[in-house]
C-alpha positions as CSV (number, residue, x, y, z in Angstrom):
1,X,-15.6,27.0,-11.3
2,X,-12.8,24.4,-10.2
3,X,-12.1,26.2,-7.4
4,X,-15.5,25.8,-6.4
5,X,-16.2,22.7,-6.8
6,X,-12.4,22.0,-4.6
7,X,-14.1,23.9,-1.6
8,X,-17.7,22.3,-2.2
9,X,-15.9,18.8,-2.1
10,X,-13.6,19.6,0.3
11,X,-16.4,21.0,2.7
12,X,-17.9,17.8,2.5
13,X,-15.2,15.6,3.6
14,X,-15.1,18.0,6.5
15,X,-18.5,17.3,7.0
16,X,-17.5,13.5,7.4
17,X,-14.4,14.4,9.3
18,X,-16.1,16.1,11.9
19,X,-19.5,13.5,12.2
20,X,-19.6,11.3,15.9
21,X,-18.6,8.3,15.8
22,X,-21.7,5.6,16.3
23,X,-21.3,2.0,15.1
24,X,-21.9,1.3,11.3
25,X,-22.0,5.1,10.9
26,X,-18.4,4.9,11.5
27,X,-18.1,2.7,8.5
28,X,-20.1,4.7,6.5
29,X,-18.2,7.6,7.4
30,X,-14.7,5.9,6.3
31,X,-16.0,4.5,3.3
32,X,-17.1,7.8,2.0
33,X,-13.8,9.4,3.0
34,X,-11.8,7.2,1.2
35,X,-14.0,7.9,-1.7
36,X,-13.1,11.6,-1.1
37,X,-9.3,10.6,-0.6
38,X,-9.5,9.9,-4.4
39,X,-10.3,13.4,-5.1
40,X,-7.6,14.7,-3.8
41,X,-5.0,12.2,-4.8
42,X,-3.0,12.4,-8.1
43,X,-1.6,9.3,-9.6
44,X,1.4,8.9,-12.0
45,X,-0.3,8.5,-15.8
46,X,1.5,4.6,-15.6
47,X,-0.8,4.1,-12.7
48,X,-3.8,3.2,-15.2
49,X,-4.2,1.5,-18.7
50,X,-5.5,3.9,-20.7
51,X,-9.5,3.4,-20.1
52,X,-9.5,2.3,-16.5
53,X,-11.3,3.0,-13.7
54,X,-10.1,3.4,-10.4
55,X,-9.7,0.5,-8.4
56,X,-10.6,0.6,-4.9
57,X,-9.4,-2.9,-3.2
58,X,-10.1,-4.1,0.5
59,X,-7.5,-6.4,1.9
60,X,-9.3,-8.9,4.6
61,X,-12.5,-9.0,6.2
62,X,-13.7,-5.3,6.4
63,X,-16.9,-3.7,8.0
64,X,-15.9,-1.2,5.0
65,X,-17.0,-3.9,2.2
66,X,-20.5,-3.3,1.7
67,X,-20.3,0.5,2.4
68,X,-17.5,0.9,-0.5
69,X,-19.6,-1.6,-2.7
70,X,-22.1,1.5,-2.5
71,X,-19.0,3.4,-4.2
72,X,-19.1,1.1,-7.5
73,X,-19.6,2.7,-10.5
74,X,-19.3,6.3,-8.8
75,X,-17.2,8.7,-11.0
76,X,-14.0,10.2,-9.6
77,X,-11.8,12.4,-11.6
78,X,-13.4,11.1,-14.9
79,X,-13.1,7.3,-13.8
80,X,-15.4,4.7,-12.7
81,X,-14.6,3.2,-9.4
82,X,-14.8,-0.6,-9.1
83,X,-14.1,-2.1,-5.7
84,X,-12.4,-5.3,-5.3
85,X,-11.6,-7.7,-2.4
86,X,-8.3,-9.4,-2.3
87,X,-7.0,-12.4,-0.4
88,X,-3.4,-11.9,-0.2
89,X,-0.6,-9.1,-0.5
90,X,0.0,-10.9,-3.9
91,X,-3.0,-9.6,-5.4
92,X,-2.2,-5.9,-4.7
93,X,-1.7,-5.1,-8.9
94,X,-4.3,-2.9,-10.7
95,X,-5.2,-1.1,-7.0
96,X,-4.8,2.5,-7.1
97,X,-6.2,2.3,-3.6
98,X,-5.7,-0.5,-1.0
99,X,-7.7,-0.3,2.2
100,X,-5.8,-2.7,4.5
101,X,-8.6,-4.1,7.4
102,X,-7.8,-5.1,11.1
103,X,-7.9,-8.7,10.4
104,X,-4.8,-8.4,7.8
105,X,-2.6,-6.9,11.2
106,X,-0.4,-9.7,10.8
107,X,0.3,-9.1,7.5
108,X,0.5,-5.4,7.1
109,X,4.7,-5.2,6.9
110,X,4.0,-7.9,3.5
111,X,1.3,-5.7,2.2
112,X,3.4,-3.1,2.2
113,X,6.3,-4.1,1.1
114,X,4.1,-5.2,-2.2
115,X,2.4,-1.5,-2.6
116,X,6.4,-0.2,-1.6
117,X,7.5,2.3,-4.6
118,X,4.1,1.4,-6.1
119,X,2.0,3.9,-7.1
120,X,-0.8,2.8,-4.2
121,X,-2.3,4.7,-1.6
122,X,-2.6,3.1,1.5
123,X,-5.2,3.0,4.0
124,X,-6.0,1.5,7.2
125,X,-7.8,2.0,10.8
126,X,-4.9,-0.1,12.3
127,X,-3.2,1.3,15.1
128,X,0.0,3.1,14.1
129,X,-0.7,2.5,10.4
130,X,1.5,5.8,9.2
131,X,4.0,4.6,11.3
132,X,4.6,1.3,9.8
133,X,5.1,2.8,6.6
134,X,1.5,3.2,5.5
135,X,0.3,6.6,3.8
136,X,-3.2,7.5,5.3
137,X,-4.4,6.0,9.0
138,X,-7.9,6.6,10.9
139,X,-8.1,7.1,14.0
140,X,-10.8,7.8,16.6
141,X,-10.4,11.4,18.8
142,X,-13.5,13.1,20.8
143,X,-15.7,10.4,19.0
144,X,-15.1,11.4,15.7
145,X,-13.3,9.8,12.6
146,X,-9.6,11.9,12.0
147,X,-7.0,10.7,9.7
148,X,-3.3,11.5,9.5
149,X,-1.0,11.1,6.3
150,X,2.9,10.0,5.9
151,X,4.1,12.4,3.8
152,X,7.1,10.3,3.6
153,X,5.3,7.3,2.3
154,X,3.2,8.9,0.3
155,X,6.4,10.5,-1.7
156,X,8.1,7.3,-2.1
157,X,4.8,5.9,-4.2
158,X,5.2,9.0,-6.2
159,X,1.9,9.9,-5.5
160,X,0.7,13.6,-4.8
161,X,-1.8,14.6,-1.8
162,X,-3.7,18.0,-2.4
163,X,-2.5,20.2,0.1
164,X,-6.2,20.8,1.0
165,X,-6.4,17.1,2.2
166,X,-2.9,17.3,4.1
167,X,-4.1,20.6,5.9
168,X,-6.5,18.6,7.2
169,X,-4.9,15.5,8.7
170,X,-2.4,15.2,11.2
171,X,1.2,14.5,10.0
172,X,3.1,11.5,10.6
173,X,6.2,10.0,10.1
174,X,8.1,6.5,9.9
C-alpha cells in the first residue's frame, strides 16, 4: 500500500514537472512541487520539537507567497505545514524548508551560510542556485518547470532525498 501511494505521489509531481510553463501557472506549479519535495525528503529527528509541523519559509518577496499560503495546514508525513515569510538570513531557525526568492540574489551566499550544516532544504529559481551551494534549483527547459539537486549540499545538511525524487532531477555539483 506504501508503495503505492510512493508511485501515486510521485506520478503526480511528474505531472507538475512536465506542465508548460505560462505565467502564474508557473508559480502554482513550483509551489506545489516544493510541497511534494517534502514528501520525499527525510529530516534528522533533531530537525523538529516533538509536535511540530513543518515549516515552509519564503525568504524575500516571492510570486510563490500566496500559492504556498494555499499549502497551510496541508498534512505531509504526519505534520501540518505552516508557511512563514522571513526578512533576513537571521531568521532561518525552525525552517525545515527555505525557499530563497530572486529578490534575496544578493544575499544568497549569507543565507546559506545560516542553513550550512543545518538540517534545511534549500530552494530557489535563482540562476545557478545548486551551484552556489544550494540543494534543489528550478529552472526553465522546453517551457516547462525542471529542477536539479546538489547531492553534495544536500549530504552536508544531513538530510536524505528519495531516490525517486533524484531520478528525476538533474544532478549538480558545487
Amino acid at each position: 500500500m506504501r508503495l503505492l501511494h510512493l508511485h501515486i505521489t510521485l506520478a503526480i509531481l511528474l505531472l507538475f514537472v512536465k506542465i508548460s510553463v505560462a505565467g502564474e501557472g508557473e508559480n502554482q506549479v513550483m509551489a506545489a512541487m516544493l510541497y511534494n519535495f517534502a514528501k520525499f525528503v527525510e529530516w534528522p529527528a533533531d530537525s523538529f520539537s516533538s509536535d511540530s509541523g513543518i515549516t515552509f519559509c519564503i525568504a524575500g518577496k516571492s510570486p510563490l507567497n500566496n500559492p504556498l499560503q494555499q499549502m497551510q495546514g496541508k498534512p505531509v508525513k504526519g505534520r501540518t505545514v505552516s508557511v512563514r515569510q522571513i526578512a533576513r538570513p537571521d531568521d532561518v531557525a525552525g525552517c525545515q524548508i527555505l525557499f530563497i526568492s530572486l529578490s534575496e540574489h544578493g544575499r544568497l551566499p549569507v543565507y546559506l551560510r545560516q542553513t550550512n550544516h543545518r538540517s534545511i532544504l534549500t530552494v530557489s529559481d535563482l540562476e545557478r542556485f545548486t551551484a552556489y551551494g544550494g540543494m534543489i534549483g528550478f529552472y526553465e527547459e522546453d517551457n516547462r518547470i525542471r529542477f536539479e539537486i546538489n547531492p553534495e549540499a544536500v549530504q552536508k545538511s544531513r538530510l536524505q532525498i528519495s531516490s525517486h525524487l533524484l531520478n528525476l532531477a538533474r544532478r549538480s555539483r558545487q
